[in-house]
Backbone atoms as SQL, in Angstrom:
CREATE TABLE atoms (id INTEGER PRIMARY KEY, chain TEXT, resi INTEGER, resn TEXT, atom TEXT, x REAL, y REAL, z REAL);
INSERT INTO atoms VALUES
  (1, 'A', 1, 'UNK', 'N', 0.844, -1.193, 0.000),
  (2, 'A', 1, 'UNK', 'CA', 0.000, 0.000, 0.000),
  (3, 'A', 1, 'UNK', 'C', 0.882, 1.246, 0.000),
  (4, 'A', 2, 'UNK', 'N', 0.554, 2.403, -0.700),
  (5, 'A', 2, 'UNK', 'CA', 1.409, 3.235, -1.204),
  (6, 'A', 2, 'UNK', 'C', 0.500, 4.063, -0.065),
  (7, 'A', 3, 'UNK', 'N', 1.439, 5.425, 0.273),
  (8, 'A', 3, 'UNK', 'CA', 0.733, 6.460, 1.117),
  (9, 'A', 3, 'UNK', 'C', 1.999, 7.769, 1.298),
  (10, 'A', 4, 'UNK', 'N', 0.940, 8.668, 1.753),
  (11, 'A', 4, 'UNK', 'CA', 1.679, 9.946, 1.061),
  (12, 'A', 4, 'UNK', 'C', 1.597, 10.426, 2.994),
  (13, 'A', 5, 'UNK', 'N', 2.900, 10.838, 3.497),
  (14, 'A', 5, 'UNK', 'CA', 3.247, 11.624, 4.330),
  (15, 'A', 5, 'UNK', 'C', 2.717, 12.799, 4.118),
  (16, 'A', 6, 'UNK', 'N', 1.505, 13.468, 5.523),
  (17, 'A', 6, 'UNK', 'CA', 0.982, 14.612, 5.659),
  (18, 'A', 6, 'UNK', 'C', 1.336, 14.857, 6.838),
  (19, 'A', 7, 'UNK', 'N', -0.064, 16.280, 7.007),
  (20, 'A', 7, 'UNK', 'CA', -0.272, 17.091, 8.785),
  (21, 'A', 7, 'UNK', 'C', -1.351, 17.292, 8.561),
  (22, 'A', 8, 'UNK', 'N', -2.441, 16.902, 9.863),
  (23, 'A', 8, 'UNK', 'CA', -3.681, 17.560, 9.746),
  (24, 'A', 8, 'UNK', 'C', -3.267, 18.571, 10.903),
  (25, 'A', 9, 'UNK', 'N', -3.914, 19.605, 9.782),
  (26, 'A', 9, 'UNK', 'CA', -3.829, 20.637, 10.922),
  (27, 'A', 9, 'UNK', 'C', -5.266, 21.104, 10.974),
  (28, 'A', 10, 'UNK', 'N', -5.549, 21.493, 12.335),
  (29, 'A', 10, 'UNK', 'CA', -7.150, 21.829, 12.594),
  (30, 'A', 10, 'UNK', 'C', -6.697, 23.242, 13.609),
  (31, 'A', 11, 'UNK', 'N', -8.103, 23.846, 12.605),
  (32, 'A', 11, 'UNK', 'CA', -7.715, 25.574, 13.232),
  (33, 'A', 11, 'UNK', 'C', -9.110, 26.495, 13.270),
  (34, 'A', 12, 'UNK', 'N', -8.662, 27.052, 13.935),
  (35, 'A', 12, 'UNK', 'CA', -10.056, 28.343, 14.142),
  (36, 'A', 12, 'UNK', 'C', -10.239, 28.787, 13.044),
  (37, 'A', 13, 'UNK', 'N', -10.948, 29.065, 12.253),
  (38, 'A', 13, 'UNK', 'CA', -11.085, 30.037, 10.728),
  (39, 'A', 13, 'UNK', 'C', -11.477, 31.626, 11.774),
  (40, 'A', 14, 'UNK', 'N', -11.698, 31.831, 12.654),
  (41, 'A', 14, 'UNK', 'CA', -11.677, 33.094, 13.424),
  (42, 'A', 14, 'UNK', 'C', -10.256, 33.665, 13.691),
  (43, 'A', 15, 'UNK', 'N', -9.453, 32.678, 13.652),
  (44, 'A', 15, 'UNK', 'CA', -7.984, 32.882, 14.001),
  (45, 'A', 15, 'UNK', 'C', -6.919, 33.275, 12.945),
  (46, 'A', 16, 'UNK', 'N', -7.400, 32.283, 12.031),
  (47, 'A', 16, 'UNK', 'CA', -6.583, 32.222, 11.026),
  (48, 'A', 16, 'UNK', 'C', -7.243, 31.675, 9.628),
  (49, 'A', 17, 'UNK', 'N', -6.849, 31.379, 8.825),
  (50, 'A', 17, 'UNK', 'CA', -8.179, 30.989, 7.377),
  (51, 'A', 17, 'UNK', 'C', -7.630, 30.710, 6.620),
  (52, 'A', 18, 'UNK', 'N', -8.139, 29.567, 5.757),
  (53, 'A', 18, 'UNK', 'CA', -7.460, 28.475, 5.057),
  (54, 'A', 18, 'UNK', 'C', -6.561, 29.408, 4.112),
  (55, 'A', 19, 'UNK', 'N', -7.291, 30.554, 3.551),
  (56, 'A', 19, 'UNK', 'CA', -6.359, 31.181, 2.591),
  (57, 'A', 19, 'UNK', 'C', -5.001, 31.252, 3.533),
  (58, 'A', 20, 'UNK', 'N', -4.974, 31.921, 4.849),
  (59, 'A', 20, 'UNK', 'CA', -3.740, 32.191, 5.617),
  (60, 'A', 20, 'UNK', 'C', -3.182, 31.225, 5.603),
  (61, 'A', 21, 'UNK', 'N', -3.780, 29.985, 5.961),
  (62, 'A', 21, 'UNK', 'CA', -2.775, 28.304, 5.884),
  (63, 'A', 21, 'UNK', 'C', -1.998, 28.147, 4.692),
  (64, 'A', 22, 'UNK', 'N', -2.792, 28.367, 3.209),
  (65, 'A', 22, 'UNK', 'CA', -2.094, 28.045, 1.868),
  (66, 'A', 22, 'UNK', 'C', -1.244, 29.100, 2.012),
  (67, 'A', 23, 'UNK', 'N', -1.465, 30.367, 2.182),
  (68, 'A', 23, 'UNK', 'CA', 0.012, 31.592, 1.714),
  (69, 'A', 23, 'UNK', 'C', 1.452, 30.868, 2.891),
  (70, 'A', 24, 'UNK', 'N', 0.922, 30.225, 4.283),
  (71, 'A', 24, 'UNK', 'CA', 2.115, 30.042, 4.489),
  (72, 'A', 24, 'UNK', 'C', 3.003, 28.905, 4.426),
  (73, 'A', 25, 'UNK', 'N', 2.083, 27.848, 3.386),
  (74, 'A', 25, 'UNK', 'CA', 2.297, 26.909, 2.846),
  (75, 'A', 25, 'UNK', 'C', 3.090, 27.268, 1.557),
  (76, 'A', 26, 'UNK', 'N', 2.624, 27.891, 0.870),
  (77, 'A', 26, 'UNK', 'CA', 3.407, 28.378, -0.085),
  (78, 'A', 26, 'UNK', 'C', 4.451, 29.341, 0.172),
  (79, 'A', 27, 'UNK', 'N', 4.573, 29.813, 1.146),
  (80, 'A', 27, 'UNK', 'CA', 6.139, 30.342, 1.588),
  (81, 'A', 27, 'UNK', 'C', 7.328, 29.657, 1.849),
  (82, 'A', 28, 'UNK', 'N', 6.666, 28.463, 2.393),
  (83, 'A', 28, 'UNK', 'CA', 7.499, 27.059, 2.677),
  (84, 'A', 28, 'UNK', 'C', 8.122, 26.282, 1.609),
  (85, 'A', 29, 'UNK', 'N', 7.342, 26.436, 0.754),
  (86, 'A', 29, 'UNK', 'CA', 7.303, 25.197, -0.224),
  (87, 'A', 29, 'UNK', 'C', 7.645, 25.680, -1.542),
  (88, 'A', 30, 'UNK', 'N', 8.368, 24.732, -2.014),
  (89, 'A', 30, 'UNK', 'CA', 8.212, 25.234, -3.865),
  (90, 'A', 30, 'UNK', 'C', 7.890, 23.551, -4.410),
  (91, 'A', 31, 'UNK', 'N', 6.600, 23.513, -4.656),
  (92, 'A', 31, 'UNK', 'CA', 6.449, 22.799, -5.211),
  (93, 'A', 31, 'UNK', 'C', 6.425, 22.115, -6.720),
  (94, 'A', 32, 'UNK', 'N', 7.657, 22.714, -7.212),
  (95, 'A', 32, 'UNK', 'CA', 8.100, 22.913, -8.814),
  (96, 'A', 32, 'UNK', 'C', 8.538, 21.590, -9.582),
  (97, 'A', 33, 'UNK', 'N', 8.860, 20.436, -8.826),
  (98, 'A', 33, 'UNK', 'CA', 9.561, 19.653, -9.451),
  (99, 'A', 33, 'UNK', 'C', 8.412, 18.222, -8.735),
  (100, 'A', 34, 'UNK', 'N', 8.251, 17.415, -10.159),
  (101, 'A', 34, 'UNK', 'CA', 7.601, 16.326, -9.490),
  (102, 'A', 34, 'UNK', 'C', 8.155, 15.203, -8.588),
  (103, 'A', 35, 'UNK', 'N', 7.386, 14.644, -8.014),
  (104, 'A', 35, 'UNK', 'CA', 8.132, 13.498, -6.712),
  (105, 'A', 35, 'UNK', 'C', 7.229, 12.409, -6.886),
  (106, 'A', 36, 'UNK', 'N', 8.090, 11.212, -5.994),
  (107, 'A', 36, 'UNK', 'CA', 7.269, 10.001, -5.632),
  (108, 'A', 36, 'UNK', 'C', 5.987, 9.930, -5.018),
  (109, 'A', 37, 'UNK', 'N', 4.989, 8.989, -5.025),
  (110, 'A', 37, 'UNK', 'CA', 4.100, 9.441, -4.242),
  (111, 'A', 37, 'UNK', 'C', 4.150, 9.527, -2.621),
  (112, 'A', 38, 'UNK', 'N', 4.843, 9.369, -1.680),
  (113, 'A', 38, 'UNK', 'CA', 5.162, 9.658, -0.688),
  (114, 'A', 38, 'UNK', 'C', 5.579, 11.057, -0.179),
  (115, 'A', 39, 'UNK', 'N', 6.575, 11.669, -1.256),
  (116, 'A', 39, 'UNK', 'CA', 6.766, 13.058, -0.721),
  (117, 'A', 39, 'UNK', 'C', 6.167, 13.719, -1.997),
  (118, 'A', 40, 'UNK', 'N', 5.156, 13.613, -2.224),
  (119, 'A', 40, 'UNK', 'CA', 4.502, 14.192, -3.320),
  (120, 'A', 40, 'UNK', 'C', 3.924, 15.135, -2.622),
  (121, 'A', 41, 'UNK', 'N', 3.728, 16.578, -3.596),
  (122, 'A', 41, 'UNK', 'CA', 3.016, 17.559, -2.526),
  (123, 'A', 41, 'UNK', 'C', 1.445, 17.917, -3.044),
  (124, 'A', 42, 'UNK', 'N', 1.137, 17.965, -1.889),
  (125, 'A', 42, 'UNK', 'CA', -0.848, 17.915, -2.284),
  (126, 'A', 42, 'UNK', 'C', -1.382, 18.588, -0.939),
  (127, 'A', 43, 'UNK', 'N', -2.742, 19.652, -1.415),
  (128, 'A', 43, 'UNK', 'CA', -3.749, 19.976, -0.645),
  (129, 'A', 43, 'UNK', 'C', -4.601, 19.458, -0.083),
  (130, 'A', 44, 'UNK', 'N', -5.282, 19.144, 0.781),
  (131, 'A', 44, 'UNK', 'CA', -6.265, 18.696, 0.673),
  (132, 'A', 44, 'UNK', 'C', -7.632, 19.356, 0.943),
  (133, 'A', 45, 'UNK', 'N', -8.941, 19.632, 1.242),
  (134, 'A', 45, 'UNK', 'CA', -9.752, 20.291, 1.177),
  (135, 'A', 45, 'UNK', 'C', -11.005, 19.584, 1.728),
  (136, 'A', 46, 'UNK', 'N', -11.844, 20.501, 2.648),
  (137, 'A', 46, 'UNK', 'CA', -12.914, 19.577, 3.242),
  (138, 'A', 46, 'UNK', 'C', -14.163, 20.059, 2.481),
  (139, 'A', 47, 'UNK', 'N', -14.494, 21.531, 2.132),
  (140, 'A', 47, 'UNK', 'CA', -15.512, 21.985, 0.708),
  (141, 'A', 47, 'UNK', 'C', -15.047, 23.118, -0.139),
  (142, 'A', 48, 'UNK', 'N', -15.758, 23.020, -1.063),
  (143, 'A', 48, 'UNK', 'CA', -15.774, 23.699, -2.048),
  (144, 'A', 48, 'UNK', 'C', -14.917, 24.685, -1.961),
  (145, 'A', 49, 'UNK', 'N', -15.228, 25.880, -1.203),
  (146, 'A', 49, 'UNK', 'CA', -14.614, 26.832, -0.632),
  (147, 'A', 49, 'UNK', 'C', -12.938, 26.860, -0.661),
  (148, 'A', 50, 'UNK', 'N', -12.742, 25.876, 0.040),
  (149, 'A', 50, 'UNK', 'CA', -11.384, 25.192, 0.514),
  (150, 'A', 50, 'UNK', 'C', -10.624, 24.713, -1.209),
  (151, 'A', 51, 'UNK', 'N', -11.398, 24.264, -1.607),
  (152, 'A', 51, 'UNK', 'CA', -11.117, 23.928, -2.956),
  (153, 'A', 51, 'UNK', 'C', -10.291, 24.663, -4.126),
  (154, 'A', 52, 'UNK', 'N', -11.826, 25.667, -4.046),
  (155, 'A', 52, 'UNK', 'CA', -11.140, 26.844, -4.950),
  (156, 'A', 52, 'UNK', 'C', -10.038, 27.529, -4.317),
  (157, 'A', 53, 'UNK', 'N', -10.080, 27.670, -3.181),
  (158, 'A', 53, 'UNK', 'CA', -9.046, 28.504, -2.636),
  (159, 'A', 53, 'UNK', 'C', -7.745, 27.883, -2.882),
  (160, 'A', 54, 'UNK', 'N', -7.416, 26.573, -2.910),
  (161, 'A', 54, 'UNK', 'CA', -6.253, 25.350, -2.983),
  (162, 'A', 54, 'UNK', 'C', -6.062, 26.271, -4.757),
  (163, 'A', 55, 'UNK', 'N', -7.103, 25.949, -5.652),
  (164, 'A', 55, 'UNK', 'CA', -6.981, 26.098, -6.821),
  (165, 'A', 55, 'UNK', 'C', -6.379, 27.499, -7.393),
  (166, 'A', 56, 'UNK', 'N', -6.669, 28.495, -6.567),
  (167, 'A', 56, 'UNK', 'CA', -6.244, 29.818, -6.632),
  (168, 'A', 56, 'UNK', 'C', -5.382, 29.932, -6.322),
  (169, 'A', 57, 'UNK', 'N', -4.609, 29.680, -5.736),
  (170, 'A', 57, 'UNK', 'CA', -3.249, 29.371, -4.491),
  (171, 'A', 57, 'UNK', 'C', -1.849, 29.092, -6.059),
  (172, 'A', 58, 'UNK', 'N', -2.766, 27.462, -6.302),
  (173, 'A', 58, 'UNK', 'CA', -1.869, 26.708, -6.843),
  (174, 'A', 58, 'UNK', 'C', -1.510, 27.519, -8.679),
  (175, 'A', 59, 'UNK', 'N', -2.432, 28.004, -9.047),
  (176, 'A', 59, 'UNK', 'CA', -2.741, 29.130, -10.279),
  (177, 'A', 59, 'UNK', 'C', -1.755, 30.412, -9.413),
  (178, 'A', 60, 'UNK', 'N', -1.780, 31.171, -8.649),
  (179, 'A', 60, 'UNK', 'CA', -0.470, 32.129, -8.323),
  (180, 'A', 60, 'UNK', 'C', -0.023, 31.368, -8.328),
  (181, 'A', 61, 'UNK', 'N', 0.639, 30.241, -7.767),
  (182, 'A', 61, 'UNK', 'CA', 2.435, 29.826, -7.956),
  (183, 'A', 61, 'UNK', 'C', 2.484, 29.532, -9.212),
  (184, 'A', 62, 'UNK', 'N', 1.774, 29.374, -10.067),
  (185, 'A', 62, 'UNK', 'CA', 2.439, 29.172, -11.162),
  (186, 'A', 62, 'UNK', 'C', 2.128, 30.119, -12.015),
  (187, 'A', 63, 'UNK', 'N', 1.701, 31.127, -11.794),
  (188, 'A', 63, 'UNK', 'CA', 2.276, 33.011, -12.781),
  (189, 'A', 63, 'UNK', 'C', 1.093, 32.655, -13.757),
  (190, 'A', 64, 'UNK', 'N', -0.013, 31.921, -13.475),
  (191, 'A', 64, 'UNK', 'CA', -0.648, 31.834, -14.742),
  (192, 'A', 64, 'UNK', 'C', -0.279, 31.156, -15.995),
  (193, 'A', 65, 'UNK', 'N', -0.233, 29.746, -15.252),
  (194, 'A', 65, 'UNK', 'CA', 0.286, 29.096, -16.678),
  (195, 'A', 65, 'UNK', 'C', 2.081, 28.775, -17.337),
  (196, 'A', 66, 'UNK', 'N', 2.453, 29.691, -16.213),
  (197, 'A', 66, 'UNK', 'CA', 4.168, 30.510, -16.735),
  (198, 'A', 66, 'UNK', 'C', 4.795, 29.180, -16.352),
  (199, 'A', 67, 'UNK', 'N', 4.467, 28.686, -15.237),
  (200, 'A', 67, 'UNK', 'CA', 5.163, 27.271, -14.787),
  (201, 'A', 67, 'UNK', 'C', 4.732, 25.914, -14.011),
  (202, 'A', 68, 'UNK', 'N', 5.581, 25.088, -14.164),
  (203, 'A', 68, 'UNK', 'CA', 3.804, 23.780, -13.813),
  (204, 'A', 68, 'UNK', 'C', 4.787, 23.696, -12.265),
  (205, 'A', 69, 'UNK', 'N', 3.253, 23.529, -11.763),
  (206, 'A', 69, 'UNK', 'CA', 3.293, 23.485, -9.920),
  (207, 'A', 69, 'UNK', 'C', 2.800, 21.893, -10.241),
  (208, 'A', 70, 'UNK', 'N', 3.596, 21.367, -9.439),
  (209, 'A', 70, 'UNK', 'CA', 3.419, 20.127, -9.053),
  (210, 'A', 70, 'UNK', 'C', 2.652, 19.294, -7.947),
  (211, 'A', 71, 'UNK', 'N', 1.155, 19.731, -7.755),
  (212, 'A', 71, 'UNK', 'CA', 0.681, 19.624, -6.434),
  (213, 'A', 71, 'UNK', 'C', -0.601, 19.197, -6.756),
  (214, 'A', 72, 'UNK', 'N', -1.109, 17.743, -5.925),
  (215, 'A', 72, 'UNK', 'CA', -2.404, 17.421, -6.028),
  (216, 'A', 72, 'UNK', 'C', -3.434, 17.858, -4.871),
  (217, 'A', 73, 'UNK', 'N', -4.810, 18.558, -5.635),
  (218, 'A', 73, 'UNK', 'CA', -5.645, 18.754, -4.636),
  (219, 'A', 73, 'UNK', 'C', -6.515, 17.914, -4.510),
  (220, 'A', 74, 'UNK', 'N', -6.991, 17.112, -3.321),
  (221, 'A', 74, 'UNK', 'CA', -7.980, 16.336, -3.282),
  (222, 'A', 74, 'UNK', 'C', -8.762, 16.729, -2.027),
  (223, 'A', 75, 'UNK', 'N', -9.947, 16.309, -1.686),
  (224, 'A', 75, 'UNK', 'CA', -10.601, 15.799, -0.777),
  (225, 'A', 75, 'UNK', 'C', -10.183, 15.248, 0.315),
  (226, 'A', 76, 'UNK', 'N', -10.399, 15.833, 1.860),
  (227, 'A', 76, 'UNK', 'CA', -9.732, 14.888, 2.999),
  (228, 'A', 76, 'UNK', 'C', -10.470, 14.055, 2.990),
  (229, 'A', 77, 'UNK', 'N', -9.723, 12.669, 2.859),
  (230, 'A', 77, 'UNK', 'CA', -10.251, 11.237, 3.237),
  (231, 'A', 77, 'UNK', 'C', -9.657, 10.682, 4.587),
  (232, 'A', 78, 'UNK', 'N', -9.713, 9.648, 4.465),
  (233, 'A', 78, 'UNK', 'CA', -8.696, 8.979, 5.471),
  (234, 'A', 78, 'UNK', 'C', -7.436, 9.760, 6.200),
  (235, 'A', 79, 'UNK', 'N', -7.247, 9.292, 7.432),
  (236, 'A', 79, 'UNK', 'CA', -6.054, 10.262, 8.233),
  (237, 'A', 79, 'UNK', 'C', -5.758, 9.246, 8.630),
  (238, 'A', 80, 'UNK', 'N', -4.313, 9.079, 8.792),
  (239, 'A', 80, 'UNK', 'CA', -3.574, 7.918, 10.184),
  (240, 'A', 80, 'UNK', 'C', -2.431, 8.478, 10.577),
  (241, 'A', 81, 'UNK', 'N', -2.483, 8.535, 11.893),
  (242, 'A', 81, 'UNK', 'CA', -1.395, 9.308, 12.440),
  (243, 'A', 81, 'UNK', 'C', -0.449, 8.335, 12.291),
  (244, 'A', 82, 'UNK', 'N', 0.673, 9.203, 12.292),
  (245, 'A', 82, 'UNK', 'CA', 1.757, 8.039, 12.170),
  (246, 'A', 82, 'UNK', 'C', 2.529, 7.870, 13.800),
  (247, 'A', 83, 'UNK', 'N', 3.399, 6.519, 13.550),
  (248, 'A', 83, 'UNK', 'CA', 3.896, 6.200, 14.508),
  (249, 'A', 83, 'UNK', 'C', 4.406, 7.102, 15.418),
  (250, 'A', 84, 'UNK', 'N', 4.727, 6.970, 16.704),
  (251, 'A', 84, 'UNK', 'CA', 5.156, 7.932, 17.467),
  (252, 'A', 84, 'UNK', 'C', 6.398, 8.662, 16.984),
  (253, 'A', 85, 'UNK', 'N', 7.366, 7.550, 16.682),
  (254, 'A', 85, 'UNK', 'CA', 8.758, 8.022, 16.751),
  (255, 'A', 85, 'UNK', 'C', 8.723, 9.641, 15.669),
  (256, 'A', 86, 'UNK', 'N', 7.257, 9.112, 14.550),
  (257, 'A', 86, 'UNK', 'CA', 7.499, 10.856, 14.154),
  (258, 'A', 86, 'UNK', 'C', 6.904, 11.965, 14.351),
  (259, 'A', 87, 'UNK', 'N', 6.147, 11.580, 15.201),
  (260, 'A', 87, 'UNK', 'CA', 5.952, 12.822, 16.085),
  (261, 'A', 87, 'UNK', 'C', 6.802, 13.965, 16.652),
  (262, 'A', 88, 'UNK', 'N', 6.313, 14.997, 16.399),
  (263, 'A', 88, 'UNK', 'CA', 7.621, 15.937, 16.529),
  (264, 'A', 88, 'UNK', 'C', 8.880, 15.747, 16.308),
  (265, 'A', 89, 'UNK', 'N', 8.963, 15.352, 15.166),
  (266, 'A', 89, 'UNK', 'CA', 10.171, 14.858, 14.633),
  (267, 'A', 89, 'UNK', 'C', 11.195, 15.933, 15.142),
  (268, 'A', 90, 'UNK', 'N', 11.015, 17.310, 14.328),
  (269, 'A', 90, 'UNK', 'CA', 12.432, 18.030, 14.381),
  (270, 'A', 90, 'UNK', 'C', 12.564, 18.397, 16.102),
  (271, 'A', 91, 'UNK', 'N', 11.816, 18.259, 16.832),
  (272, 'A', 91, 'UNK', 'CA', 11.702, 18.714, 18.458),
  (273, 'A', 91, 'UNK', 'C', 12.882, 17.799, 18.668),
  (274, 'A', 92, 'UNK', 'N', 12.556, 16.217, 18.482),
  (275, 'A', 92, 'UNK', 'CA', 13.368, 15.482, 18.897),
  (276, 'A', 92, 'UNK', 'C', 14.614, 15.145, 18.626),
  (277, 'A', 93, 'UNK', 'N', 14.750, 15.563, 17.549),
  (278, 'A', 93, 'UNK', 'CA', 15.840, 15.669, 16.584),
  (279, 'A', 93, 'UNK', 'C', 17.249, 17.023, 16.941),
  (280, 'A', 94, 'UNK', 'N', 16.364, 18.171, 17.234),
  (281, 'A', 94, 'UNK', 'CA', 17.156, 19.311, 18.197),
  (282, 'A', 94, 'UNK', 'C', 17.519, 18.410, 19.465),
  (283, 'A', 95, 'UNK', 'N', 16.618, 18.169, 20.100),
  (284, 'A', 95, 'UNK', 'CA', 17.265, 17.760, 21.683),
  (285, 'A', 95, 'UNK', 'C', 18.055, 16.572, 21.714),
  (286, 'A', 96, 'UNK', 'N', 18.194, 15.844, 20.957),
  (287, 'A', 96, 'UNK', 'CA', 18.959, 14.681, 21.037),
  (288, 'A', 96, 'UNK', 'C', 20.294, 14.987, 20.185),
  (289, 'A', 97, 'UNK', 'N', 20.294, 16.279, 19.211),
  (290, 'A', 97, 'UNK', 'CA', 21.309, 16.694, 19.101),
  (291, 'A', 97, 'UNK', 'C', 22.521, 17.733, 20.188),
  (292, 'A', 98, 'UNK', 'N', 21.633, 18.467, 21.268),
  (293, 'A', 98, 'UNK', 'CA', 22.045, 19.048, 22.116),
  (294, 'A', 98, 'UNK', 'C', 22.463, 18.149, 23.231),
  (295, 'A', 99, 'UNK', 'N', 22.191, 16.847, 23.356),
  (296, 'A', 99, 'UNK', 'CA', 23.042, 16.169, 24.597),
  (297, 'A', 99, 'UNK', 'C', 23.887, 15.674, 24.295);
């Protein structure tokens, strides 16, 4: 079974708003070059709303056509957290480098 490494992140839309999630997703990320399906990069979206907004997002990074963004938007389906050990990966990863 093939599966793609995510984050659910769950948030106030009073706080912050999916558009705010994608701009700082896309500050992070350049999703320019294609990948395996594991570190493949993709949106996901719970309605419509969320959708277009993914779709608008993914249309600016690419200048209109100027360059192909490499990113699938789908529908949240299924979630499984993953094993502990990656949980807070980089947390653990700092402190076990500092002792």
């Amino acid at each position: 079974m093939d599966a793609t490494e995510a984050f659910l992140i769950e948030f106030d839309p009073t706080v912050i708003t999916y558009e705010e999630i994608l701009d700082q997703w896309a500050d992070m990320h350049a999703p320019f070059y294609p990948s395996k399906c594991q570190y493949r990069s993709a949106i996901f979206y719970s309605n419509e709303k969320q959708c277009n907004a993914a779709k608008s997002k993914i249309e600016e990074l690419g200048k209109g056509g100027q360059r192909k963004v490499y990113v699938d938007i789908e529908p949240i389906s299924a979630f499984y957290r993953a094993e502990e050990y990656h949980q807070d990966f980089l947390d653990k990863q700092m402190s076990s480098s500092a002792i």
